[in-house]
C-alpha positions in Angstrom: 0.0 0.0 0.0 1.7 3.3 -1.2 1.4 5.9 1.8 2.1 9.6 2.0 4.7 11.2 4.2 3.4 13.2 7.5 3.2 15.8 8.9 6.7 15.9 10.8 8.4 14.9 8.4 8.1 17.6 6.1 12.1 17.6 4.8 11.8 14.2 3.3 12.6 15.6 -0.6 15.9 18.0 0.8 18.4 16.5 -2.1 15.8 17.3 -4.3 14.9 21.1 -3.1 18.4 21.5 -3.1 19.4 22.8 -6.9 16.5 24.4 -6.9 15.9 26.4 -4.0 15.9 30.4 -3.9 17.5 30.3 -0.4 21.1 31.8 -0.2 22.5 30.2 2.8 24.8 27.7 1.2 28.7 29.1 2.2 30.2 29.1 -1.2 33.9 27.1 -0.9 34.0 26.1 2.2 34.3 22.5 1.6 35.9 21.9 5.2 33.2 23.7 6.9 30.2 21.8 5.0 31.6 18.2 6.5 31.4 19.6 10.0 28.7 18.7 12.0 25.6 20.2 13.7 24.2 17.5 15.4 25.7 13.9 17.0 23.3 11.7 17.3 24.5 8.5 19.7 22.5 5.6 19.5 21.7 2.6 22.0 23.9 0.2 20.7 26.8 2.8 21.0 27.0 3.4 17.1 27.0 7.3 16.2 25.9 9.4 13.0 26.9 13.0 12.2 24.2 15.6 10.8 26.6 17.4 8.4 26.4 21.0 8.0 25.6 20.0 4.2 22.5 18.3 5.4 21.4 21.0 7.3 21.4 23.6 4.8 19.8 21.1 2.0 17.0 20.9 5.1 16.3 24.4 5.9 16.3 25.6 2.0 13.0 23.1 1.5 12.1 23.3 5.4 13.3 26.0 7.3 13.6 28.7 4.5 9.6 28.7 4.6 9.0 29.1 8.1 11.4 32.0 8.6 9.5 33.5 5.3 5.8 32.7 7.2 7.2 35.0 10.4 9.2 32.1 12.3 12.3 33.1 13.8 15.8 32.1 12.0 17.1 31.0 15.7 13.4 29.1 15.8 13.7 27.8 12.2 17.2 26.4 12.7 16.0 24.7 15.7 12.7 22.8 14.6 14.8 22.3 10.5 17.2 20.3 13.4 14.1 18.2 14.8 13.2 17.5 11.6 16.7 15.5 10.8 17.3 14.0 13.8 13.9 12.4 14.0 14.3 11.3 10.3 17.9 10.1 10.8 16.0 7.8 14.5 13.4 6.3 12.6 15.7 5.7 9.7 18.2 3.8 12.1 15.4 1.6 14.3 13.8 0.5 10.9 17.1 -0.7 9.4 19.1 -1.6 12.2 15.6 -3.9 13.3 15.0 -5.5 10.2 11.5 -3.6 9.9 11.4 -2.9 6.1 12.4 -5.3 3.0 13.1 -3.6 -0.3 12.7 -6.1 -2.6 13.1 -6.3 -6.6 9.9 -4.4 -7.5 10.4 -1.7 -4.0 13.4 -1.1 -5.7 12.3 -0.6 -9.4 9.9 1.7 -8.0 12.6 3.9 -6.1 14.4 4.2 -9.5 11.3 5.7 -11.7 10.5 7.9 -8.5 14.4 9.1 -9.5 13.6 9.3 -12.6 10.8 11.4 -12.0 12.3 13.7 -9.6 14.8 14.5 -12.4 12.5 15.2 -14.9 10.3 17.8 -12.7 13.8 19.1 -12.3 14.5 19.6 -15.6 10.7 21.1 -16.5 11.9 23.7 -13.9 14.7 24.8 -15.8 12.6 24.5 -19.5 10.0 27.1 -17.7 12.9 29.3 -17.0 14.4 28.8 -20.8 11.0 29.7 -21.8 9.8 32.6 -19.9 13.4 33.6 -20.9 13.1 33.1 -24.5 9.4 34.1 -24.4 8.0 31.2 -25.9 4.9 30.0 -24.7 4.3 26.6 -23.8 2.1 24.1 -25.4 -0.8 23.7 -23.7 -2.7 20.3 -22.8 -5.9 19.2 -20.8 -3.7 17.4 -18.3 -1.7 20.6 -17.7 -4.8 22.6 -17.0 -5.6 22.6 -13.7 -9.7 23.6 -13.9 -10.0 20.9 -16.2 -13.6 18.9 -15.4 -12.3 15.3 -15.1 -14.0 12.7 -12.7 -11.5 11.0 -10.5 -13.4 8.5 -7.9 -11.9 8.0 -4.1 -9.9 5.6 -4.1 -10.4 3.3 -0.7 -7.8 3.0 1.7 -10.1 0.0 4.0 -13.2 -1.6 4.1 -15.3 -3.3 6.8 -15.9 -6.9 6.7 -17.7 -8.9 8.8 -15.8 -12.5 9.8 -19.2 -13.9 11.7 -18.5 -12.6 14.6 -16.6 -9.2 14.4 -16.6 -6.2 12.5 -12.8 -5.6 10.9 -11.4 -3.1 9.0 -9.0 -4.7 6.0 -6.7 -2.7 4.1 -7.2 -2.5 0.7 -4.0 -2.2 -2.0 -3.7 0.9 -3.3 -0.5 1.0 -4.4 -0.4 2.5 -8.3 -0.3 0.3 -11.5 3.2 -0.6 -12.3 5.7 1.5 -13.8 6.6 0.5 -17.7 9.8 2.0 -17.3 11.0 -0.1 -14.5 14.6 0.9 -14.6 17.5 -1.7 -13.3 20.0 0.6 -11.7 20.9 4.1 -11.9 23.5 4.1 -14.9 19.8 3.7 -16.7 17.6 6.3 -15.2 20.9 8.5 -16.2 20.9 7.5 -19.8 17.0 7.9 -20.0 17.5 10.9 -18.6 20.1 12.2 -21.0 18.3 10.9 -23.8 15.3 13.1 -22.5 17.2 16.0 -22.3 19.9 16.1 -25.4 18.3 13.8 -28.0 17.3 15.5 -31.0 13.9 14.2 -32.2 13.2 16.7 -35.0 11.2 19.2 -32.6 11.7 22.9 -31.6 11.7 22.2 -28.2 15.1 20.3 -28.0 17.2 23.6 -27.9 15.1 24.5 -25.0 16.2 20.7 -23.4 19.2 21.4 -24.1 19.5 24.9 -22.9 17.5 24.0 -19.6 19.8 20.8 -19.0 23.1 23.0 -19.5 21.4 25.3 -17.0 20.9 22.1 -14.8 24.2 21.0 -14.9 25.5 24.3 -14.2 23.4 24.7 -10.5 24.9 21.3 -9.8 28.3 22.5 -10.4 27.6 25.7 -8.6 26.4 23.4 -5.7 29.5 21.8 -5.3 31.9 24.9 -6.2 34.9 24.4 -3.7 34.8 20.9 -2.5 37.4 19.9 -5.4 35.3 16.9 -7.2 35.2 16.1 -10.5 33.7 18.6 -12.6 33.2 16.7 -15.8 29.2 16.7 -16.4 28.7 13.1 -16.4 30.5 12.7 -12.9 28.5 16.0 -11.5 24.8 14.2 -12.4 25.6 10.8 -11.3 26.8 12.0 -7.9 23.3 14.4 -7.5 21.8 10.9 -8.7 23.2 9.2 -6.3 21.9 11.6 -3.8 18.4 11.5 -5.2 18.5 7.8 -5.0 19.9 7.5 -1.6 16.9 10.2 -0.4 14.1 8.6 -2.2 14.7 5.4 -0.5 15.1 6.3 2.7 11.7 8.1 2.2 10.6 4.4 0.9 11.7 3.1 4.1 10.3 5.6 6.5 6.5 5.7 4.4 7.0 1.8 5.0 7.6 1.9 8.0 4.2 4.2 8.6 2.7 0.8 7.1 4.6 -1.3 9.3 3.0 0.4 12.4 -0.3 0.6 11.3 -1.2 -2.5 9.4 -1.8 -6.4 10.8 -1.9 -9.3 8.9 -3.7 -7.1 6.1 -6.2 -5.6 9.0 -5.7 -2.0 10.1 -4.7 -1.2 13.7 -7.1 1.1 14.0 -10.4 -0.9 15.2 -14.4 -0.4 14.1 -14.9 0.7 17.5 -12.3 3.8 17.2 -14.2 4.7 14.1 -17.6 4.5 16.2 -16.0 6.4 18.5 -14.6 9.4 16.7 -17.9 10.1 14.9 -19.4 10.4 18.4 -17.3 12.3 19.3 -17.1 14.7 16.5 -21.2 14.3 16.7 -21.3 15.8 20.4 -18.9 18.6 19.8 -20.5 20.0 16.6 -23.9 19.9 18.4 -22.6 21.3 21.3 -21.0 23.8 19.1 -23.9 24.8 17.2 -26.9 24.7 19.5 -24.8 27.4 21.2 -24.0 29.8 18.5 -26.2 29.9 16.0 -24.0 32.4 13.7 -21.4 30.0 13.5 -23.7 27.3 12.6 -25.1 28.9 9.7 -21.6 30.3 8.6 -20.3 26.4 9.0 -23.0 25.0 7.3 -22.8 27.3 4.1 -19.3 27.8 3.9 -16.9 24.7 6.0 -20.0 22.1 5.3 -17.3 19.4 5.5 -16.4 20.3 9.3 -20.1 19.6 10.3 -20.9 16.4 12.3 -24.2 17.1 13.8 -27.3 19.5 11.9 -29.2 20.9 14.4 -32.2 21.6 12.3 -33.8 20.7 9.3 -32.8 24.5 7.5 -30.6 23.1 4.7 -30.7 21.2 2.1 -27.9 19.7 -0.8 -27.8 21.2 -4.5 -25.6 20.7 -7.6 -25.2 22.2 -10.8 -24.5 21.6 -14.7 -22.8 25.7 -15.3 -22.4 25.9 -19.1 -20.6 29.2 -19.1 -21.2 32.5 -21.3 -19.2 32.5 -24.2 -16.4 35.0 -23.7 -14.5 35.0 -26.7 -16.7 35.3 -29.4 -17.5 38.8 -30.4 -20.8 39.0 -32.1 -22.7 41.5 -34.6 -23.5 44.1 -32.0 -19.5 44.0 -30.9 -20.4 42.6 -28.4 -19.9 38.2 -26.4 -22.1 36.7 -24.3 -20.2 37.4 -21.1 -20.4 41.4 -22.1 -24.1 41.5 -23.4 -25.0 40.2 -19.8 -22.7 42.0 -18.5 -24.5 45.2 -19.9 -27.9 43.7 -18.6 -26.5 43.8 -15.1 -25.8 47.3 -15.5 -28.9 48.3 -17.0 -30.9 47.0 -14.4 -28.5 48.4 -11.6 -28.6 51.8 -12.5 -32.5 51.6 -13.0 -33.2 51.4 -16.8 -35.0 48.4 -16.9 -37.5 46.5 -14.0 -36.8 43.5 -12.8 -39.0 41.5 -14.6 -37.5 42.8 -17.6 -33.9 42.1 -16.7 -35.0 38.2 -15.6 -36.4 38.2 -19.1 -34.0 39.0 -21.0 -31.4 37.2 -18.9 -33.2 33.6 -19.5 -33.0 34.7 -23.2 -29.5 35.2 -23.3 -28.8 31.8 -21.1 -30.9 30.1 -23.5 -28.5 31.3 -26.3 -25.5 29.3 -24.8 -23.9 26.0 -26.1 -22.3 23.7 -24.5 -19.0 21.4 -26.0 -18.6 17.7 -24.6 -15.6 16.5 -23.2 -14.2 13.2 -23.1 -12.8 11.0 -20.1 -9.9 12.6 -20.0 -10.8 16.6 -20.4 -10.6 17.0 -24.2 -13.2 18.9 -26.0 -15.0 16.8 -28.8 -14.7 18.4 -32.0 -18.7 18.6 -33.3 -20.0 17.9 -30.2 -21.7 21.5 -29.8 -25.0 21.6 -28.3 -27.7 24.0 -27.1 -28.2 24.6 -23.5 -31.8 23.7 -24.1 -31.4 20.3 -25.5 -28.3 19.5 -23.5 -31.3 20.2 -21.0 -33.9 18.2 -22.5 -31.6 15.2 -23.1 -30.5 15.0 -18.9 -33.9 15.2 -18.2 -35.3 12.2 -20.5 -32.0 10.3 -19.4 -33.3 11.0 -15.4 -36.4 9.6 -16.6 -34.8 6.4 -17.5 -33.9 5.9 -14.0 -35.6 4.7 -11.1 -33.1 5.1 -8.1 -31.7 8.0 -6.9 -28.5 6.0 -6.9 -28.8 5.6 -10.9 -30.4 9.7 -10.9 -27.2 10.9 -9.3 -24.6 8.7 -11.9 -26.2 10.2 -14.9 -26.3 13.6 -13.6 -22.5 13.3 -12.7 -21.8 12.0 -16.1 -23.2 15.2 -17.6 -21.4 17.1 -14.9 -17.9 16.2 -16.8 -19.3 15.4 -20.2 -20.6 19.6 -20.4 -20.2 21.1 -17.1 -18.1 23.9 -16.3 -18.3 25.0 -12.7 -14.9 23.7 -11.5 -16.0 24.2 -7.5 -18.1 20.9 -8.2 -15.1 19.0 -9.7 -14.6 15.9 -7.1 -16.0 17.9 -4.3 -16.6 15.7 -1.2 -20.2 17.5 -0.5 -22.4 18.9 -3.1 -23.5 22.9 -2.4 -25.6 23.3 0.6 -28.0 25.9 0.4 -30.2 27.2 3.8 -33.8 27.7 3.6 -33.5 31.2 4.8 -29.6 32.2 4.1 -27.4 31.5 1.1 -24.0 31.7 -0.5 -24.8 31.6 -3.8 -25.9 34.5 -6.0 -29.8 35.3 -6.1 -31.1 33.5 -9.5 -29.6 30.4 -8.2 -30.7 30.6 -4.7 -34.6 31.4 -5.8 -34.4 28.3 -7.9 -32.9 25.9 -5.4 -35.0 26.9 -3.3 -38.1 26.1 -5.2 -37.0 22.4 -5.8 -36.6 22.2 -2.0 -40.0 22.8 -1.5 -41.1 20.5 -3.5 -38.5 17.8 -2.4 -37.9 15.4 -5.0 -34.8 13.5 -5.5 -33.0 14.3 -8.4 -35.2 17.2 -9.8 -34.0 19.7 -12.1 -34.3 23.3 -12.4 -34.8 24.5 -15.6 -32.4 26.8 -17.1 -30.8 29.3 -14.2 -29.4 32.5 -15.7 -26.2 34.2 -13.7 -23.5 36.3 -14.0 -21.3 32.8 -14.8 -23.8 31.3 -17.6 -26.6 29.0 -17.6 -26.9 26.6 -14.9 -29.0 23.4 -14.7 -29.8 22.3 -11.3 -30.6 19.3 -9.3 -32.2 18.6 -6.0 -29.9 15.9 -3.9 -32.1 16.3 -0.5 -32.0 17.5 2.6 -29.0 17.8 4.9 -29.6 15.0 7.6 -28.6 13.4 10.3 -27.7 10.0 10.2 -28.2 8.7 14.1 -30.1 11.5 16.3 -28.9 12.5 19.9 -31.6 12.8 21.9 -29.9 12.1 25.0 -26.1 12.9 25.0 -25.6 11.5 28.4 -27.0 8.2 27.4 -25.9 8.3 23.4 -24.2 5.5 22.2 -23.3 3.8 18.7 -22.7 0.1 18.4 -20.7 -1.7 16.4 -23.4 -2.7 13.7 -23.3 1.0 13.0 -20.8 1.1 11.2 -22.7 -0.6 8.1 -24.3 2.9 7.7 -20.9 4.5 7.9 -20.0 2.8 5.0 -23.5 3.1 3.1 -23.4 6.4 3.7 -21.9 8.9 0.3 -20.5 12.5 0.9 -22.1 13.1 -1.7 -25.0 11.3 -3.9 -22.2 11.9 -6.8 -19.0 10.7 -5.7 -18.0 7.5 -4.2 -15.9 8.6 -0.8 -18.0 7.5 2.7 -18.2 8.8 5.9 -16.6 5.3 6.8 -13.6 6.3 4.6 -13.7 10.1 5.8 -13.8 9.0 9.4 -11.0 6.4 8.7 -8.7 8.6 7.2 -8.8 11.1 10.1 -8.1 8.1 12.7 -5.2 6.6 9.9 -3.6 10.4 10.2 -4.5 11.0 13.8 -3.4 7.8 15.2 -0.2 7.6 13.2 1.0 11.2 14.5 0.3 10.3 18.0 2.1 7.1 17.3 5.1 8.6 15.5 5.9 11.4 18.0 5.5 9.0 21.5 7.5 6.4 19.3 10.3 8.5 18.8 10.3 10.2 22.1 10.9 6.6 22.8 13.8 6.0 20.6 15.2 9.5 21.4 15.2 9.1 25.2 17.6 6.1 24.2 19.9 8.2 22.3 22.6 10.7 23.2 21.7 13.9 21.0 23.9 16.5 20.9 23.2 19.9 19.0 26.4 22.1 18.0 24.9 25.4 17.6 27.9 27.5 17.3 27.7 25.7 14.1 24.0 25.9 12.7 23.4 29.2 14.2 26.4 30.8 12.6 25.3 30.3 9.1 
């Protein structure tokens, strides 16, 4: 199971920050003074490591650099960029020097095309640099745009099973599909890389390769200025290989040994009745919360939906939308695009030209004049696939029809979504919009119109054609926000273990596939590890004999 890194280990990628960063802290040639140390770490066993001064500064460019530029302290910065190695170098030792992780054939594959990978990004950096330098623009591509619409399920880290007489949780693999590249050593990622960089594959953009990897080389060289190695550039990338190599698999070992800690014979440590517990717990506190404060319950439930455990009324209800957006790009006859003619509306009507009925009027007219382009899986527009808001309307609706479920309602309304909509703060959301039946976030047209399906309450209702500022939305109705046990009693409330079936019923979000089960699960997999991590190596540090040499660190 691939995990990600936590929270205090934040330095993990230093080798990798370190060509890049924007910090000036390394000492230009003083190759004795980078060897010395800043930190002697003495172990249990009586075996002893050395943080070099080198380390440190490859640290606090990608670590300590950003707290000192959010307000911390240098003296504070040096300190905690410090904690940060000596924990990493702790749990480094007691998972080799124990035997605790195995890298095996296909670990190790893996550790090369992260390499691999980390030198290309590298590289990218420097062909952004050539560009804007050169002012040529780059090409452009759906999966470089970051609003693109593209459905990307949850992916489940556990799920509950039921052995006959307990509920478990089981871990479930999701470690990526395998690498094609699967590279046998490092001489290979470096002659991929190379090839990358220098080959010449009748394209305009090898000159900028080439320019960015001379520029590559170069920092590297820069990096090493004074400790009198080999300057030669094939020598200078395969020893920054080397280092790359050396920090991406002690990151392997330290994400495995997160696993380690937290997985048994394929079950999870953490139990169904911890899960039970935190929801009751985040239950109580939200209506405890919110029953008191009733500003901050309407202000959580409209705008931080996804931080309320409890509803303490039945005020609010769940929307989403299909927003096919004015055309802003396409001037028309009058001199005029969509965007601008509503644009004028809006001002029409502001400054009292026109009544309100009239500026409703016309607004649906101009909504009704917009066209929507599909989009395939991956983002890209169909060529030909134009259609008018109106049938693009008329064809969701007889497709609803079809369905009898509100299961099946919600899939083909989320396959419209990304086929034609464009309202990117939809795009994988956990909760769908939550609307109040007396206060609302979203601008008037939209609010009137939720509103009215509410009232009538039917699962998976549309609204018609919705004109806004943004374009012409289609909504749908996806219920009223609920709870799903009710305190009635919070000195007697309880949830037993059965209950966690309806954790994992229970959708987010009629459109996406994520749980509470998996929501609650995650917080407990982060919580519990961080509690872990920091008592476990309080543990191992109290064995060791740390020594900090600030007159060193501080004197940088």
């Amino acid at each position: 199971m691939k995990k990600r890194f936590t929270g205090i280990l934040l330095c993990l990628l230093m080798t990798f920050a370190f060509v890049l960063s924007g910090c000036d802290l390394f000492p230009k040639n003083m190759s004795a003074y980078l060897n010395k140390s800043v930190c002697t770490i003495t172990y249990e066993n009586g075996e002893t490591e050395d943080i070099t001064t080198r380390e440190y500064i490859n640290a606090f460019n990608s670590y300590g650099y950003t707290l000192v530029q959010n307000g911390t302290s240098y003296e504070d910065a040096a300190n905690q960029t410090i904690d940060v190695l000596v924990n990493r170098y702790v749990l480094l030792h007691h998972a080799t020097s124990n035997n605790l992780v195995t890298i095996d054939d296909s670990a190790e594959k893996e550790i090369l095309d992260d390499v691999y990978t980390s030198l290309e990004s590298n590289l990218d950096t420097y062909i952004d640099e050539v560009r804007d330098d050169w002012d040529i623009t780059a090409p452009t591509s759906p999966e470089e745009n970051e609003d693109a619409v593209v459905y990307t399920p949850y992916v489940q880290q556990a799920e509950v099973v039921f052995d006959g007489e307990n509920y478990k949780i089981r871990l479930r693999d999701t470690e990526d599909d395998p690498q094609t590249t699967n590279f046998q050593n490092i001489d290979a990622v470096i002659t991929e890389f190379n090839n990358y960089a220098l080959e010449d594959d009748g394209t305009d953009s090898v000159r900028i390769r080439k320019e960015a990897y001379r520029r590559f080389i170069s920092a590297l060289k820069s990096n090493e200025e004074g400790l009198n190695l080999s300057t030669d550039n094939a020598s200078v990338l395969k020893r920054y290989v080397e280092d790359v190599y050396d920090t991406t698999k002690e990151n392997y070992i330290i994400t495995q040994l997160e696993e380690y800690y937290q997985t048994s014979e394929g079950y999870s440590t953490i139990s169904v009745r911890q899960v039970l517990d935190k929801y009751k717990s985040l239950m109580l506190q939200s209506k405890f919360s919110y029953e008191a404060n009733n500003e901050n319950y309407d202000t959580a439930m409209l705008e931080n939906f996804e931080d309320v455990y409890y509803v303490v009324d039945d005020n609010y209800f769940f929307v989403s939308n299909l927003l096919v957006m004015f055309d802003d790009e396409i001037v028309g006859s009058d001199g005029l695009t969509q965007k601008g003619r509503y644009d004028n509306l809006e001002t029409e009507y502001n400054n009292g030209y026109i009544t309100y009925g009239e500026y409703q009027r016309r607004a649906k007219e101009l909504a009704y004049q917009v066209v929507a382009t599909k989009r395939d899986s991956e983002g890209n527009l169909i060529e030909g696939s134009e259609i008018g808001v109106e049938t693009l309307l008329s064809n969701l609706q007889n497709a609803l029809n079809l369905e009898s479920t509100n299961e099946g309602k919600a899939k083909v309304f989320n396959d419209y979504l990304y086929a034609y909509g464009e309202d990117t703060g939809v795009v994988n959301a956990e909760y769908p919009y939550v609307i109040g039946t007396e206060t609302s976030q979203m601008v008037e047209s939209f609010t009137d119109a939720a509103r009215k399906l509410n009232k009538d309450g039917v699962f998976g209702a549309l609204s018609g054609i919705v004109p806004s500022e943004y374009g012409a939305h289609i909504i749908i109705y996806l219920g009223k926000v609920e709870n799903l046990f009710t305190i009635s009693d919070v000195s007697t409330f309880n949830l037993i273990e059965s209950d966690i079936e309806k954790l994992t019923e229970t959708k987010l979000s009629p459109l996406n596939n994520k749980t509470l089960f998996d929501k609650i699960f995650e917080q407990l997999s982060e919580d519990n590890y961080s509690i872990f991590e920091n008592m476990n190596l309080n543990v191992l540090k109290n064995k060791c004999k740390i020594v900090r040499h600030e007159s060193v660190y501080m004197n940088l």
